[in-house]
C-alpha positions as CSV (number, residue, x, y, z in Angstrom):
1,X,0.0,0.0,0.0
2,X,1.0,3.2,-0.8
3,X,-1.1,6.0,1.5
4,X,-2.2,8.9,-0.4
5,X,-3.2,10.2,3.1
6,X,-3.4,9.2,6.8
7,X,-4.8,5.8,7.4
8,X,-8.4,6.1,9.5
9,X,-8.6,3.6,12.5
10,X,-12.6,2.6,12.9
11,X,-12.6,1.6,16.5
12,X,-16.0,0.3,17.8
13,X,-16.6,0.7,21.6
14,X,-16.8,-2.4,23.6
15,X,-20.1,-4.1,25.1
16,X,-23.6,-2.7,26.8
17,X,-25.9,-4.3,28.4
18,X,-28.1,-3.1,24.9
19,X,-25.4,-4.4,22.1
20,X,-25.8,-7.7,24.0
21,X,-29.6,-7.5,24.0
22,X,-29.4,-6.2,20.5
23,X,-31.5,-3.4,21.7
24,X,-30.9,-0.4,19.3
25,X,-28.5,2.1,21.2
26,X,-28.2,5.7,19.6
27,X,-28.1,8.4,21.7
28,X,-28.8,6.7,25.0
29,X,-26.0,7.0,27.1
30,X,-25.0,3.8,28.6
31,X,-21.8,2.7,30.1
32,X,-19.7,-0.5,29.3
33,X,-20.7,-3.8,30.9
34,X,-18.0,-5.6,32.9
35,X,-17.4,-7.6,29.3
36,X,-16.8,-4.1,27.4
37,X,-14.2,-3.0,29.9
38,X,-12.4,-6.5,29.1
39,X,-12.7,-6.1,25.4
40,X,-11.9,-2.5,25.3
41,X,-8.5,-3.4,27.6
42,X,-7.8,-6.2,24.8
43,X,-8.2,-3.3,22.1
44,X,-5.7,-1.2,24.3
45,X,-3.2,-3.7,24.1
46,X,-3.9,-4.5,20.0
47,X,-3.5,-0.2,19.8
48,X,-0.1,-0.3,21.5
49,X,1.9,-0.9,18.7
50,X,0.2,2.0,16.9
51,X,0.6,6.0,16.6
52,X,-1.8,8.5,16.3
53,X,-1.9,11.8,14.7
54,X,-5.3,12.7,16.2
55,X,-7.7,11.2,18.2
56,X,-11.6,11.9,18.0
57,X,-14.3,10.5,20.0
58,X,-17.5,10.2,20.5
59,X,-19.0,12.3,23.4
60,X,-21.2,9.6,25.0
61,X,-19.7,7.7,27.7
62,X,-19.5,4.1,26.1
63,X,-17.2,5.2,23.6
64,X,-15.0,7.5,25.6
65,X,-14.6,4.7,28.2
66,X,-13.6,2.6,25.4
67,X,-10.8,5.6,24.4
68,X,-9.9,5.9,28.5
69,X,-9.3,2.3,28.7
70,X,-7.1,2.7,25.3
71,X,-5.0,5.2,27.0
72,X,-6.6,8.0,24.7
73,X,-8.9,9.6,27.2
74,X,-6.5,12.5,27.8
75,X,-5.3,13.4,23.9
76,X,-8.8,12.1,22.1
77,X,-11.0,15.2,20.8
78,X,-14.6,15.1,21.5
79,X,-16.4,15.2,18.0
80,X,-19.7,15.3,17.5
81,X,-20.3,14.5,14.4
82,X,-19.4,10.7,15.8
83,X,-22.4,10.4,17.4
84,X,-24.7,7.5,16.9
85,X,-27.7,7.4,14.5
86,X,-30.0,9.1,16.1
87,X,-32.6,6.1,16.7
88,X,-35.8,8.3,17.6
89,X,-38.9,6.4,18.7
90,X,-36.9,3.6,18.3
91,X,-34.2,4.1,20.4
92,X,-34.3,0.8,22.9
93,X,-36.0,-1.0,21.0
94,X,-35.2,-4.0,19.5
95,X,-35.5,-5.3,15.4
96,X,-37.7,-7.7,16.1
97,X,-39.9,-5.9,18.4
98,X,-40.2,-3.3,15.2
99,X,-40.8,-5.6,12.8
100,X,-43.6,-7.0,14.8
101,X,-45.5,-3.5,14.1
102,X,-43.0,-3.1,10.5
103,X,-42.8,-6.1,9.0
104,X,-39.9,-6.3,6.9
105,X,-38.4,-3.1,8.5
106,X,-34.3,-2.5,8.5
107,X,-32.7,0.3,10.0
108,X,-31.2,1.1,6.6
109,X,-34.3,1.3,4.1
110,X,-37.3,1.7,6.9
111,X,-35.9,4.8,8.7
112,X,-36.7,6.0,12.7
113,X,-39.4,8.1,13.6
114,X,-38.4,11.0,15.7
115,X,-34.5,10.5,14.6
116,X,-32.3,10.9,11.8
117,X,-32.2,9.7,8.1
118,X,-29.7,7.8,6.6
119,X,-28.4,11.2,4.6
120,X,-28.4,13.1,7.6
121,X,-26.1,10.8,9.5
122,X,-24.2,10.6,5.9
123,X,-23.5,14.7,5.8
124,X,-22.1,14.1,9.7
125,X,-19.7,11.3,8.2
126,X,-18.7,13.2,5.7
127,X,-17.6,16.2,7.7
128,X,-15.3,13.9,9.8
129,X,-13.9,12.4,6.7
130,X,-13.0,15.9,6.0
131,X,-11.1,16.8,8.9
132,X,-9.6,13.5,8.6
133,X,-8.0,14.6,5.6
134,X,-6.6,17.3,6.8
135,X,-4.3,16.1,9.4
136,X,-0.6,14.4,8.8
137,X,-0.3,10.9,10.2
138,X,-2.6,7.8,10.9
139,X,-6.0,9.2,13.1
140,X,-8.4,7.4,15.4
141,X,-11.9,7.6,15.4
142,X,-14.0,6.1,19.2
143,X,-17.5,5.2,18.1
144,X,-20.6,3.8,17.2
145,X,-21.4,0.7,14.5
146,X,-23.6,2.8,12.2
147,X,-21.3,5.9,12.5
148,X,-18.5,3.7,11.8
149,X,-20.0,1.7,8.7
150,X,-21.5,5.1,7.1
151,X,-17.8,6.4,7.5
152,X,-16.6,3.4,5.9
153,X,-19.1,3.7,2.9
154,X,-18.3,7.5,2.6
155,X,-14.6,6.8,2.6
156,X,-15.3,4.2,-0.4
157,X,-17.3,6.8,-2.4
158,X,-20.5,4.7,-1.9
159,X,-23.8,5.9,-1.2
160,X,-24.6,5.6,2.6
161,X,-26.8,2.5,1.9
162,X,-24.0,0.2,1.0
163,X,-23.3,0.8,4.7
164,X,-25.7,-2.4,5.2
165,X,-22.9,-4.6,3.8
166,X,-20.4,-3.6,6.3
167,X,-21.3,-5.3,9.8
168,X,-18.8,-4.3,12.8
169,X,-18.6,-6.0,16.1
170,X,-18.1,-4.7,19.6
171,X,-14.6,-3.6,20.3
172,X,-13.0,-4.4,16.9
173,X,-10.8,-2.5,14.7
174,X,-10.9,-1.9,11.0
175,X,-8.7,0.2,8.9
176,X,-9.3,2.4,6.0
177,X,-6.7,3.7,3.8
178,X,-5.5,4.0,0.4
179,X,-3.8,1.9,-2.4
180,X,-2.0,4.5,-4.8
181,X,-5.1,7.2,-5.0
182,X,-7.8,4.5,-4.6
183,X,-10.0,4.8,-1.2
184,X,-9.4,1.3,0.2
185,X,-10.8,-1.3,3.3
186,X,-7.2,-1.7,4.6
187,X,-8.4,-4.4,7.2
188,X,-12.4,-4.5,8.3
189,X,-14.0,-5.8,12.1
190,X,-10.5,-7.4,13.2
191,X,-11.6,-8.9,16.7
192,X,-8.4,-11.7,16.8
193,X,-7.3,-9.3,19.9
194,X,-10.6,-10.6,21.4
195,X,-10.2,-14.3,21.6
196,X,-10.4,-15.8,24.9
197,X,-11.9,-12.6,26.2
């Protein structure tokens, strides 16, 4: 690979009690269960090796504990534009519940009452791809799946629905960068540091 710019670290906060339900968690602020602070401490020791130019987070607490645990809480930038999808009415809630009253419903084509749309959240990716841009040297981003996959799809030049295709677990890492001037998935929802956790 040959980087055109910095390479963008997409770094997914570890476990609540609602990714473990598979409640839908946007802007509710919940900490990290017990099993998040052990993941996010096996991301801290994945990180070590690597150095950051800047460091953004999200402001709710489940991703800066995640950056804390890192060793980032003092240097990471609160950004935010790295919010969550704004889940609405259905903030909480889970996909099945919805569908019971939706059929057929998916976050990505069936939309949250109350919340954001998909080209909202896309305009708030795209202005932290921007300042990404700008800076000199590999940068970190602490946040939320859907923030993180609409990132990911932005970075790629796709329309925020392709976001769908790009599923990120708890406390994983996936890198995007570039091969010659071509936008690239450097690595995508690399959990190996999570075995045995």
């Amino acid at each position: 690979m040959s980087a055109r710019g910095p390479r963008v670290f997409l770094l997914r906060h570890g476990a609540t009690a609602w990714s473990e339900s598979g409640q839908h968690t946007g802007r509710t602020d919940l900490p990290l269960t017990d099993e998040g602070r052990r993941q996010a401490e096996r991301l801290a020791a994945r990180l070590a090796r690597e150095t950051f130019a800047l460091v953004l987070v999200s402001p709710l607490a489940r991703a800066r504990e995640t950056a804390r645990i890192c060793a980032y809480g003092q240097v990471a930038e609160v950004e935010p534009d790295l919010l969550e999808w704004d889940y609405g009415d259905y903030d909480g809630r889970t996909a099945a519940d919805i569908r019971r009253e939706r059929p057929g419903w998916t976050p990505w084509t069936g939309g949250f009452p109350g919340g954001e749309t998909l080209e909202e959240v896309a305009v708030r990716a795209d202005r932290v791809l921007a300042r990404v841009q700008e800076v000199e040297g590999d940068v970190a981003l602490f946040a939320h799946g859907h923030i993180l996959r609409v990132i990911a799809a932005r970075w790629l030049e796709q329309p925020p629905l392709l976001a769908a295709r790009y599923y990120l677990a708890t406390a994983t890492l996936s890198t995007l960068a570039w091969e010659r001037e071509t936008p690239v998935i450097e690595r995508w929802n690399e959990a190996c540091h999570l075995e045995g956790s």
